[in-house]
Rosetta silent file (secondary structure, phi, psi, omega in degrees, C-alpha in Angstrom):
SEQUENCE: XXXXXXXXXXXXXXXXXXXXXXXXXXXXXXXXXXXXXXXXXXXXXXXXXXXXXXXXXXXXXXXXXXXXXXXXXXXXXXXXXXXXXXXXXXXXXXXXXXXXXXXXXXXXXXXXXXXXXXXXXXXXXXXXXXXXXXXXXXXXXXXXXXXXXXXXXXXXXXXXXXXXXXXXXXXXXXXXXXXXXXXXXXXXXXXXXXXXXXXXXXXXXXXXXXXXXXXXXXXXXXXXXXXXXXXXXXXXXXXXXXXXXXXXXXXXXXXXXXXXXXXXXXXXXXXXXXXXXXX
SCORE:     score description
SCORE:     0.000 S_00000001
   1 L     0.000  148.894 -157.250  -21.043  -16.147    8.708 S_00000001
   2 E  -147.015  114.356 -162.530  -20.893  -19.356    7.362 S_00000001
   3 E  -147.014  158.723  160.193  -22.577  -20.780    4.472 S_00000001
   4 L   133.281 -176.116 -178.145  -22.735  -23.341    1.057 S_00000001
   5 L   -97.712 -175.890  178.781  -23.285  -26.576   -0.042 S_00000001
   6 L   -25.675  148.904  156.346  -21.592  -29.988    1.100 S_00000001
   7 L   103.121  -52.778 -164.748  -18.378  -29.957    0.529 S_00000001
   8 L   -96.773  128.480  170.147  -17.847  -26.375   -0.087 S_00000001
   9 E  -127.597  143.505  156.900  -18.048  -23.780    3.273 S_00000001
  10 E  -116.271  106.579 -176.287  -17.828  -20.040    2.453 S_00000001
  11 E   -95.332  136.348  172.925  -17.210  -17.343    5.680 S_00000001
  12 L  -100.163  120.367 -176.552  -18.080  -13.563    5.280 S_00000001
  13 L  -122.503  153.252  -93.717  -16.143  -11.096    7.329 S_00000001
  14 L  -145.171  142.424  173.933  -16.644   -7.480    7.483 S_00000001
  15 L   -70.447  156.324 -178.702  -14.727   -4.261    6.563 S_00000001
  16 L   -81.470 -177.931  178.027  -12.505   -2.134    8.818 S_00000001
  17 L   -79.284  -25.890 -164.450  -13.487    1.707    8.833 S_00000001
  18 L   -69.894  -38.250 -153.352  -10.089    2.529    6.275 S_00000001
  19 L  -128.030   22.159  177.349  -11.491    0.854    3.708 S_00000001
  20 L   -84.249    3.147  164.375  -15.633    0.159    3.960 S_00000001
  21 L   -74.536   -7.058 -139.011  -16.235    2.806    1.566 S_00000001
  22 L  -159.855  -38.274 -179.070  -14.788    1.011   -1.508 S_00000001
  23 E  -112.467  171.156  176.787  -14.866   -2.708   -0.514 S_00000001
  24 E  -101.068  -46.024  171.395  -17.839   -4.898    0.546 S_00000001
  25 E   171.034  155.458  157.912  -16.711   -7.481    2.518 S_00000001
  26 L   -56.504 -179.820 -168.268  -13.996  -10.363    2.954 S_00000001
  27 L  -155.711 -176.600  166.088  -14.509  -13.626    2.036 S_00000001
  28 L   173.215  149.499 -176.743  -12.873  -17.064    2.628 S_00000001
  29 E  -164.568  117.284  179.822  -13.816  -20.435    0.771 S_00000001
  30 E  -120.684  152.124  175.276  -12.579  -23.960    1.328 S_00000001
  31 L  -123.837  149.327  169.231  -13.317  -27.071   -0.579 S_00000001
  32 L  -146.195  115.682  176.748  -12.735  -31.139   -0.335 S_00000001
  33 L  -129.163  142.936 -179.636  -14.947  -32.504   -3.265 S_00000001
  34 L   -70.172  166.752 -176.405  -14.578  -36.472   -3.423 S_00000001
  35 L   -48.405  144.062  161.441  -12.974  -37.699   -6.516 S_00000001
  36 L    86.619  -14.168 -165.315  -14.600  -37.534   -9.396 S_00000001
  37 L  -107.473  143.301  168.747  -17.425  -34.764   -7.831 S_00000001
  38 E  -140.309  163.339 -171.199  -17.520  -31.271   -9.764 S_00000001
  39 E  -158.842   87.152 -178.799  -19.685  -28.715   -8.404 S_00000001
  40 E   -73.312  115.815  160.695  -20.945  -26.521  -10.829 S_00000001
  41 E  -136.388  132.394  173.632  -22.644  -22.985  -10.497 S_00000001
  42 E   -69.992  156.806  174.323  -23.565  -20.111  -13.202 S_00000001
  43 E  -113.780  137.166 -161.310  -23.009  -16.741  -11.986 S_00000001
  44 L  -114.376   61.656  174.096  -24.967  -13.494  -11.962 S_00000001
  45 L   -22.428  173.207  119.441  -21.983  -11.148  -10.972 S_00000001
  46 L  -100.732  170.678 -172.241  -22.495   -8.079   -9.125 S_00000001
  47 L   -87.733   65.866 -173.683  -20.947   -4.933  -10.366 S_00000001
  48 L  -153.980  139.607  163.898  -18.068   -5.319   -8.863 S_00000001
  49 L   -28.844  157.741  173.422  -14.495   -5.960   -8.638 S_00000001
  50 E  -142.600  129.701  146.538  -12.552   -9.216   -6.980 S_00000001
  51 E  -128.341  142.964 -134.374   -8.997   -9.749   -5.318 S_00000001
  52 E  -153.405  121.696 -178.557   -8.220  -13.061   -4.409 S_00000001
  53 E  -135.234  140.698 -162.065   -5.423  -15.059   -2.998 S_00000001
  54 E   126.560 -168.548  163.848   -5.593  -19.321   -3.606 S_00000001
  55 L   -61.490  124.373  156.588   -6.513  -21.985   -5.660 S_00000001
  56 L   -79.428  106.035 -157.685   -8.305  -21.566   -8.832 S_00000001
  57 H   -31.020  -61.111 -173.730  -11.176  -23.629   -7.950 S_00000001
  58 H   -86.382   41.917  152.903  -11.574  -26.237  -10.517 S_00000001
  59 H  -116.206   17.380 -173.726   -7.763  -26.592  -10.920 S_00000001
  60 L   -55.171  127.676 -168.150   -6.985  -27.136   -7.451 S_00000001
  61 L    55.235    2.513  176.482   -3.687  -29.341   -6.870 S_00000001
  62 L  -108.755   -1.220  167.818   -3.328  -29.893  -11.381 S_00000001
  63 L  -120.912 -173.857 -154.665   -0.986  -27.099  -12.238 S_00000001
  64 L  -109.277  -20.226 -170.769    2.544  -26.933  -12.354 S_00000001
  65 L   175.708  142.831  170.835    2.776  -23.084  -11.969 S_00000001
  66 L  -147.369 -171.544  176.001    1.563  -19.352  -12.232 S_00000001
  67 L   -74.725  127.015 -161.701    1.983  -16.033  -11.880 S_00000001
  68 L    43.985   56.420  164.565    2.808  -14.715   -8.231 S_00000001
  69 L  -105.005  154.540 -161.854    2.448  -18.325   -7.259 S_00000001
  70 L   -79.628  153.544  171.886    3.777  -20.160   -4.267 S_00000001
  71 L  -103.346  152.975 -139.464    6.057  -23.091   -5.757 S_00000001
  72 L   131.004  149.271  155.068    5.585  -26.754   -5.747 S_00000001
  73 L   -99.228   29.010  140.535    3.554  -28.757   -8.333 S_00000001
  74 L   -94.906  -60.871 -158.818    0.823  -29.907   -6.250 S_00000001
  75 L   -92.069   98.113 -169.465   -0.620  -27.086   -3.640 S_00000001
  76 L  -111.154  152.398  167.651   -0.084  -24.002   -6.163 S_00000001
  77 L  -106.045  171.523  171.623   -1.107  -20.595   -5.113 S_00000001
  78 L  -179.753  118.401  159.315   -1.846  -17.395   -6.949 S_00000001
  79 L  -125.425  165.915 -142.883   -3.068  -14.111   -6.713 S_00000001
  80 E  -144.223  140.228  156.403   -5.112  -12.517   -8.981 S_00000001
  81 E   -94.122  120.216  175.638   -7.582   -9.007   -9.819 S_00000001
  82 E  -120.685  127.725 -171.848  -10.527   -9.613  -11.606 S_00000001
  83 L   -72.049  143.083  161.068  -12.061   -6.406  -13.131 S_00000001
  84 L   -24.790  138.462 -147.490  -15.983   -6.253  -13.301 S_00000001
  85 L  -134.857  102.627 -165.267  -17.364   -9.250  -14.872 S_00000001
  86 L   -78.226  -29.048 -174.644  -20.684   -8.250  -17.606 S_00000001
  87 L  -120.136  164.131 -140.927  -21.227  -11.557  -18.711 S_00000001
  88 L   -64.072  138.917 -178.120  -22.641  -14.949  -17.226 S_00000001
  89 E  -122.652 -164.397 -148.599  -19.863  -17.042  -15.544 S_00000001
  90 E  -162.455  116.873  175.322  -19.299  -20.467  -14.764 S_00000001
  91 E  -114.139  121.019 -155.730  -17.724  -21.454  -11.221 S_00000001
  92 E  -148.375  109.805 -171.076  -16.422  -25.397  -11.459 S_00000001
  93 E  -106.588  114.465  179.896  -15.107  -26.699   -7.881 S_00000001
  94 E  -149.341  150.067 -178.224  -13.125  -30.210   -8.157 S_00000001
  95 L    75.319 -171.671  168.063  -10.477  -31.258   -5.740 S_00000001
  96 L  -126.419  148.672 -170.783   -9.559  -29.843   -2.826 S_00000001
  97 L  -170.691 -172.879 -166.425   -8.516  -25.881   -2.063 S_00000001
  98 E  -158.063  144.008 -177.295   -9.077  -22.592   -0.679 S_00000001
  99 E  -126.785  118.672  167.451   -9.701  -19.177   -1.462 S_00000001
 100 E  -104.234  110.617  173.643   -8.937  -15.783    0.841 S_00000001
 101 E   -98.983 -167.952  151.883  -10.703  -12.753   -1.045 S_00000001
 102 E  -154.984  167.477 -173.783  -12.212   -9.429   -1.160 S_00000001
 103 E  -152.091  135.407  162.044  -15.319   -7.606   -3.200 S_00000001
 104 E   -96.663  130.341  167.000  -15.203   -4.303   -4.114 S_00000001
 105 L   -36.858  144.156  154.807  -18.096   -1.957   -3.693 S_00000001
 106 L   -28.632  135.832 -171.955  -19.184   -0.394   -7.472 S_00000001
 107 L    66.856  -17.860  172.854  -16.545    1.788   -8.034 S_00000001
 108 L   -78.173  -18.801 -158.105  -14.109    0.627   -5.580 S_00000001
 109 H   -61.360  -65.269  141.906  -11.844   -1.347   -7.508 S_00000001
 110 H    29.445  -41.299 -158.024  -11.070    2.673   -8.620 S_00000001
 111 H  -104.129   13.795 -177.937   -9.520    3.436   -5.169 S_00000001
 112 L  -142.561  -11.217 -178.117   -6.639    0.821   -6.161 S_00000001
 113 L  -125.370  127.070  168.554   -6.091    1.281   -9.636 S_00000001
 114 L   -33.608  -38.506 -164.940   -4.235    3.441  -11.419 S_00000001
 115 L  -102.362  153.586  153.952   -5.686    3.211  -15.015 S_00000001
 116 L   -65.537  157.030 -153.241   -9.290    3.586  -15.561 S_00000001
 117 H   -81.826    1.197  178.183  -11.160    1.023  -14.349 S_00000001
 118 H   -61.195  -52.831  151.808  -12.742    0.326  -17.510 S_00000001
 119 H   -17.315  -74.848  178.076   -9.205   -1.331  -18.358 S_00000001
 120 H   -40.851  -59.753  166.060  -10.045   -3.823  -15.732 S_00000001
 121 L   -20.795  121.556 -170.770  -13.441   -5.030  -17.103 S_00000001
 122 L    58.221    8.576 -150.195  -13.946   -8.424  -18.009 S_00000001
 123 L  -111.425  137.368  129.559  -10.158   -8.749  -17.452 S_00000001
 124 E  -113.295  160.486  170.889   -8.381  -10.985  -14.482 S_00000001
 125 E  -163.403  149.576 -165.201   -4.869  -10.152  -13.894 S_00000001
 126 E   -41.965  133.539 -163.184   -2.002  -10.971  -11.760 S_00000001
 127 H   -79.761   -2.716 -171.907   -2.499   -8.980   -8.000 S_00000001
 128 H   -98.324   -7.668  139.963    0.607   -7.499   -8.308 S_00000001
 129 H   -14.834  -65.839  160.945   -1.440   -5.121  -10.468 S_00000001
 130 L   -96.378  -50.196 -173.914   -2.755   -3.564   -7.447 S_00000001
 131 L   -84.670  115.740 -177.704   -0.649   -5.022   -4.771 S_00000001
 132 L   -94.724   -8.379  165.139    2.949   -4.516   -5.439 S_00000001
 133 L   -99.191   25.804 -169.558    4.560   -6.468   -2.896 S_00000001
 134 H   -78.393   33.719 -164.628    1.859   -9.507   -3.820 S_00000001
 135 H  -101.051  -44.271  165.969    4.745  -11.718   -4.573 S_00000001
 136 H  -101.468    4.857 -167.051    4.979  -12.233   -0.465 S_00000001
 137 H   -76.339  -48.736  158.243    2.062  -11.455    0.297 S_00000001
 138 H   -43.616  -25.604  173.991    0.722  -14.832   -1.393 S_00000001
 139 H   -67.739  -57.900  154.943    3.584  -16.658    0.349 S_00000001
 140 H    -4.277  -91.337 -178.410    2.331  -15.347    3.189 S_00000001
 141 H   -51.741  -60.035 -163.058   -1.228  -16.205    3.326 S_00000001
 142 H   -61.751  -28.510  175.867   -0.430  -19.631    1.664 S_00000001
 143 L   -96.549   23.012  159.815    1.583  -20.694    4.555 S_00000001
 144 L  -114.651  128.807  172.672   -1.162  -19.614    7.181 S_00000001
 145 L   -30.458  -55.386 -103.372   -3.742  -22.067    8.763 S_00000001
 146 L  -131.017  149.447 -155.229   -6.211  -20.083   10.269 S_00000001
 147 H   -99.627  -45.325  153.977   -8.754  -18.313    7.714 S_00000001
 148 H   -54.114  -35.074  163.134   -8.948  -14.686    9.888 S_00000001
 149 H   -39.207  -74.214  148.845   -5.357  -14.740    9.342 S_00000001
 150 H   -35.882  -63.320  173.645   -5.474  -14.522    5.881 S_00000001
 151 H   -39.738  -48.521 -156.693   -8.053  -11.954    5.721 S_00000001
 152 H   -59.903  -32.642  173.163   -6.281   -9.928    8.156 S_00000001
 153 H   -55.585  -91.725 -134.102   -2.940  -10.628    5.493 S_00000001
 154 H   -57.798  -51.186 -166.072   -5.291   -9.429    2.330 S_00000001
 155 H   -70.402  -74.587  176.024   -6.692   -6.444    4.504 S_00000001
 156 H   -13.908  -87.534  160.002   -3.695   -5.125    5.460 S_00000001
 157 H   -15.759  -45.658 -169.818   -2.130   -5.353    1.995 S_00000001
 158 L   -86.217  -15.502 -137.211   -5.290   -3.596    0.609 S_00000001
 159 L  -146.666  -17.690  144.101   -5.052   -0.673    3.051 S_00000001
 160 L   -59.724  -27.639 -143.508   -1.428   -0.419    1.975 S_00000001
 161 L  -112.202  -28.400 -159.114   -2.353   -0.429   -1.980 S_00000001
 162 L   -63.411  143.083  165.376   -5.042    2.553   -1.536 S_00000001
 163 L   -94.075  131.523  164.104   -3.903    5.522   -3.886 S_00000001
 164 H   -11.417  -61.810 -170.241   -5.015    8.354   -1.918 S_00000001
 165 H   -72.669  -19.826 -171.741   -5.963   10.698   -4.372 S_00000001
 166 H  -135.450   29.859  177.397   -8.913    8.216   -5.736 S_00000001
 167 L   -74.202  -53.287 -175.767   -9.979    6.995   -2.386 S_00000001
 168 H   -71.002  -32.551  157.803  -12.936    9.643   -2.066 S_00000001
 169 H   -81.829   -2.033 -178.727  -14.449    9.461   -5.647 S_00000001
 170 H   -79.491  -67.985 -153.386  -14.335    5.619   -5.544 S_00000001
 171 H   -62.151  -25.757  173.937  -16.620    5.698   -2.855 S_00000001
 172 H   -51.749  -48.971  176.160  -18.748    8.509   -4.186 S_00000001
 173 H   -58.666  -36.241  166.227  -19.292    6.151   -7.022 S_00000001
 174 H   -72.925  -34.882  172.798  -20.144    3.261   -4.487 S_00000001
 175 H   -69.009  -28.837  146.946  -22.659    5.522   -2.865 S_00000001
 176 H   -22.426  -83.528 -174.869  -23.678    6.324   -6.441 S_00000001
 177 H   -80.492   15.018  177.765  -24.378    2.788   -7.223 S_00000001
 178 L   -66.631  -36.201 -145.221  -25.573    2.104   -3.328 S_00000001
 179 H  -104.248  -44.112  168.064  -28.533    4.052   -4.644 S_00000001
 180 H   -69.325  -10.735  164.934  -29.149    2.683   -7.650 S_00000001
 181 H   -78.540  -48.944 -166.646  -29.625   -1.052   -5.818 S_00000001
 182 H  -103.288   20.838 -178.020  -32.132    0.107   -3.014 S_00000001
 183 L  -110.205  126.574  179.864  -33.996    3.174   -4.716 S_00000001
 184 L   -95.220  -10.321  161.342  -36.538    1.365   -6.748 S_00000001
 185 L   -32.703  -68.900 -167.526  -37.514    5.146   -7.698 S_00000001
 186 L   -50.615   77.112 -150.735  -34.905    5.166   -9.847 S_00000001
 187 L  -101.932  -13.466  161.686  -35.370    3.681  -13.107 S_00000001
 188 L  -151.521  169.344 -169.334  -32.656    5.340  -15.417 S_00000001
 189 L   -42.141  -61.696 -179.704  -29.328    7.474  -15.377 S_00000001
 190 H   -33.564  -39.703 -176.245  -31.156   10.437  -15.418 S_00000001
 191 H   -89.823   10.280  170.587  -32.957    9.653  -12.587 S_00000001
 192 H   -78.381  -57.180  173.430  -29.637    8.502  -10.824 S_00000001
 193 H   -40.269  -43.973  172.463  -27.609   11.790  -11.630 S_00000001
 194 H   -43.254  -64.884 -164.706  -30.697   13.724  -10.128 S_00000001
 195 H   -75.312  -11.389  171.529  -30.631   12.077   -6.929 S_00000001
 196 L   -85.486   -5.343  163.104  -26.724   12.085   -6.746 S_00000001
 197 L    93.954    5.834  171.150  -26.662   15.997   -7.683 S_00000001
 198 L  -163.446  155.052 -164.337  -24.679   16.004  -10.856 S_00000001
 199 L   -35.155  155.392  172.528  -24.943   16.063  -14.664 S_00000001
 200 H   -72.229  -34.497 -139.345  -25.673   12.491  -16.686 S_00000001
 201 H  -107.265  -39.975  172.619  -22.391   13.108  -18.577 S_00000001
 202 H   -68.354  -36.203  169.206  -20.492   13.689  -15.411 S_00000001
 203 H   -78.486  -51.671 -158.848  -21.581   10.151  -14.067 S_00000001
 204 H   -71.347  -52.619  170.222  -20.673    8.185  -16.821 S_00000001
 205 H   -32.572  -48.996 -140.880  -17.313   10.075  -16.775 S_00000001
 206 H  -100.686  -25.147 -156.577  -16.913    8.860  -12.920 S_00000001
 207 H  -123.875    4.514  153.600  -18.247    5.351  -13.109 S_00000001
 208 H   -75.796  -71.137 -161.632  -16.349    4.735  -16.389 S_00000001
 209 H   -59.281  -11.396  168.974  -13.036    5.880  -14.531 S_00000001
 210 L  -115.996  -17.183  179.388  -14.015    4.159  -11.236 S_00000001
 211 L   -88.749  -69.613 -162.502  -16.762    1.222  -11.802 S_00000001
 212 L   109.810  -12.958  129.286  -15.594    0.292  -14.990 S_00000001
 213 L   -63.527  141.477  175.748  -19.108    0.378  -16.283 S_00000001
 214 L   -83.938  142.780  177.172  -21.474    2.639  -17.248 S_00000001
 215 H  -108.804   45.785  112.579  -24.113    3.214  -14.838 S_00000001
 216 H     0.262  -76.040 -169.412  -27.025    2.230  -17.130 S_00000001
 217 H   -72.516  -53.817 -173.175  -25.161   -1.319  -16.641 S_00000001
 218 H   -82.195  -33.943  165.331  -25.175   -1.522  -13.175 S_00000001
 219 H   -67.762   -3.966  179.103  -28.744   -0.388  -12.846 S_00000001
 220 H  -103.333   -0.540  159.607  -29.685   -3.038  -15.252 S_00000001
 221 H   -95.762  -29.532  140.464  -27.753   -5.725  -13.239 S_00000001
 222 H   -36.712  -64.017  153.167  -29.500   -5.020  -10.419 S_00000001
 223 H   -32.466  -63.592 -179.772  -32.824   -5.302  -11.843 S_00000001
 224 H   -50.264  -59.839  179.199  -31.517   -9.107  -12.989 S_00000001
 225 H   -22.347  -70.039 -172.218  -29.886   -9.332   -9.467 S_00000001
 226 H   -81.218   12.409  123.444  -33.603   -8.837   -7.992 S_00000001
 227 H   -71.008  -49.347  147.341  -35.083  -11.244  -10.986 S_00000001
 228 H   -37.121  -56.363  135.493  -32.808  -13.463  -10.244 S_00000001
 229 H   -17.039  -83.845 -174.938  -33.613  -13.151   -6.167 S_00000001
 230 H   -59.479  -16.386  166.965  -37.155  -13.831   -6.858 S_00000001
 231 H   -78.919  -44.136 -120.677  -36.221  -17.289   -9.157 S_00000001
 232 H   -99.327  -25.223  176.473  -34.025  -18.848   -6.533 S_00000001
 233 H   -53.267  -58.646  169.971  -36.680  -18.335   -3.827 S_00000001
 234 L   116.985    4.839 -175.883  -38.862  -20.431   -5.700 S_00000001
 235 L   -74.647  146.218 -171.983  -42.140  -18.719   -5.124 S_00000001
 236 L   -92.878  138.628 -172.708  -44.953  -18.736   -8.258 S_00000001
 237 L  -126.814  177.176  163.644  -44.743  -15.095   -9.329 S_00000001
 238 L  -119.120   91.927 -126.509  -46.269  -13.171  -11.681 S_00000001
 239 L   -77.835   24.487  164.726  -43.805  -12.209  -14.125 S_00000001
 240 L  -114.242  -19.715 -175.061  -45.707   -8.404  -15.757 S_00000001
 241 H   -83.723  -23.120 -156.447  -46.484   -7.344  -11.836 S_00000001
 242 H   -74.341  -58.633 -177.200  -42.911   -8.627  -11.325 S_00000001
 243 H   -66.992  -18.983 -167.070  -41.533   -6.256  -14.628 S_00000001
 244 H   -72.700  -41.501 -179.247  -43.921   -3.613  -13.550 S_00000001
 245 H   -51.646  -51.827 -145.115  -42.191   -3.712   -9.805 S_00000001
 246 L  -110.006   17.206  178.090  -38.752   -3.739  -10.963 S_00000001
 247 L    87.890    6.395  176.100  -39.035   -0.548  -13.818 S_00000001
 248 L   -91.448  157.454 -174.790  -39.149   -2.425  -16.515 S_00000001
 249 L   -62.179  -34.135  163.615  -41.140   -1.168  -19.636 S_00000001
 250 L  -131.345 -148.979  143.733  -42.771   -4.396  -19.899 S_00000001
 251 H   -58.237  -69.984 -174.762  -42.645   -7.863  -19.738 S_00000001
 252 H   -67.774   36.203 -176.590  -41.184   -8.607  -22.948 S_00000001
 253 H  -116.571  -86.051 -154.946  -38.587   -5.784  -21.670 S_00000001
 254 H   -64.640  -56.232  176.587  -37.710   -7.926  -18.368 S_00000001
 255 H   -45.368  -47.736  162.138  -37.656  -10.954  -20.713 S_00000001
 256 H   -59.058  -41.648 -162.284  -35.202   -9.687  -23.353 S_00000001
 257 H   -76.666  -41.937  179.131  -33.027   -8.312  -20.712 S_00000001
 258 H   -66.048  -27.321 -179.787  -32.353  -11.703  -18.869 S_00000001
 259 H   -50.326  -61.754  173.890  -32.420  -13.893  -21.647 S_00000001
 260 H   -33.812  -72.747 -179.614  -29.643  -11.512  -22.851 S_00000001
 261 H   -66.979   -8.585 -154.456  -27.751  -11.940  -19.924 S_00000001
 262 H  -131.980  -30.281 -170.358  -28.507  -15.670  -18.731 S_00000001
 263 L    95.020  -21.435  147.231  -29.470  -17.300  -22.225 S_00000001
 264 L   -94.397 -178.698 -161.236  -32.912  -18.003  -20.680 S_00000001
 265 L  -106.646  165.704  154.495  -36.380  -16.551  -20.496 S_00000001
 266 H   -73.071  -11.704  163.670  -37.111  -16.356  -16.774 S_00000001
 267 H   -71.824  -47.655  179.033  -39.949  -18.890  -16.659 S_00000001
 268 H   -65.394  -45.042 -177.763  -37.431  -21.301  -18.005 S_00000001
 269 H   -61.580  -16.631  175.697  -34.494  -20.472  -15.596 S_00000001
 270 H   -79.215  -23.274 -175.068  -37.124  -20.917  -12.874 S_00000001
 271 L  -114.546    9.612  169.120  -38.227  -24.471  -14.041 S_00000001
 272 L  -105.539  148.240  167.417  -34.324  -25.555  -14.870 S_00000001
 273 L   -63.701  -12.319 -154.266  -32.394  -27.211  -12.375 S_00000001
 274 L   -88.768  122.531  141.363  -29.363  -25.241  -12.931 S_00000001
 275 L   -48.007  113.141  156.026  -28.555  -22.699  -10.276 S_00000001
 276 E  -116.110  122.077 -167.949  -28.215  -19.358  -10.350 S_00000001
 277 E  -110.918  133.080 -161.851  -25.978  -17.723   -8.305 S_00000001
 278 L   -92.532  152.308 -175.422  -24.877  -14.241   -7.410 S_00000001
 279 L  -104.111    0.000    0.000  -21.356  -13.287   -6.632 S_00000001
């Protein structure tokens, strides 16, 4: 799959069987932006983890060095873990580079990390974190062409990295929060624990030590996810059937919570030019 705007192409590639419980899918992303061009987008995470091997977009070819980076002072490499991300981000593409990735299901990032994953939150940090040999593994990748290469590098690595022992509760916690994106039943923990079969106190235990989040927080970033959905289409809505739809108590509910998260009301983020884009 192949997608984005000028400049920028992003390809999606699919999980193996070892590891589709806990991750979401691969990634790749290349850039050329003419001089002088930035390419700005805010971000709506999802509630989920990132590893990453590349350029840090808008620093592409301008640093001198980093951590588990390939060396030179032009074409610098790096890879990096970024822990769940709660608040609004800011992606700024200049120059030219590449990115080989991965996204973790809710909860997967869990099936790789020692420490709770709560640790991780709002956090990036050096891949050697997870990966412990990512000092070649970036060498690696950075000296391959071909863009299935690299995944196939990343995957590998990742399938190497799983600790055993927390493979099978990460993904119960992605099937956890599987359910809280598509059940539209579901409107709070209680009614999450119910349909997953075990105490409210016992999920927040599980999706602190494997999400990194509570899951509260990921059902109420979903809801934005799907308000967000419904701005970028671009269709005139009706924004109380629209709070009514998504579980919220009201309007002025649905209003507070994105504002919170975005800095706008949603009639304004819908009439600004700015893009918002999920991750």
């Amino acid at each position: 799959m192949t997608e984005g705007p000028a400049f920028v192409q992003l390809n999606r590639y699919s999980v193996g069987q070892e590891l589709d419980g806990v991750l979401d899918r691969y990634w790749t992303v290349s850039w050329d932006m003419p001089d002088g061009v930035l390419h700005s987008q805010q971000l709506l995470t999802h509630p989920a983890a990132y590893f990453s091997v590349g350029h840090r977009e808008a620093d592409a070819g301008r640093r001198s060095g980093c951590e588990e980076s390939t060396n030179g002072s032009v074409d610098v490499i790096e890879g990096r873990v970024t822990g769940v991300t709660t608040r609004l981000g800011t992606r700024v593409v200049a120059g030219r580079g590449w990115t080989v990735g991965a996204m973790a299901k809710p909860g997967g990032i869990g099936a790789f990390a020692a420490e709770p994953a709560a640790q991780l939150t709002d956090r990036g940090l050096p891949l050697s974190a997870i990966i412990s040999a990512a000092t070649e593994l970036v060498t690696r990748i950075a000296i391959e062409p071909d863009d299935a290469t690299r995944v196939a590098l990343l995957a590998s690595a990742l399938e190497q990295s799983v600790i055993s022992s927390r493979l099978e509760p990460a993904g119960e916690v992605a099937r956890i929060a599987e359910i809280a994106e598509t059940d539209a039943s579901v409107r709070c923990v209680t009614d999450l624990a119910a349909r997953a079969g075990i105490g409210p106190r016992t999920l927040q235990r599980m999706f602190h030590e494997y999400a990194g989040v509570s899951p509260g927080w990921v059902l109420r970033r979903y809801r934005l996810l799907d308000v967000a959905d419904i701005i970028r289409k671009g269709e005139k809505v009706v924004w109380a059937k629209i709070a009514a739809d998504l579980g919220y108590a009201d309007q002025a509910h649905l209003i507070r919570e994105f504002r919170g998260a975005t800095g706008h009301t949603p009639a304004a983020y819908a009439r600004s030019r700015v893009p918002l884009c999920q991750e």
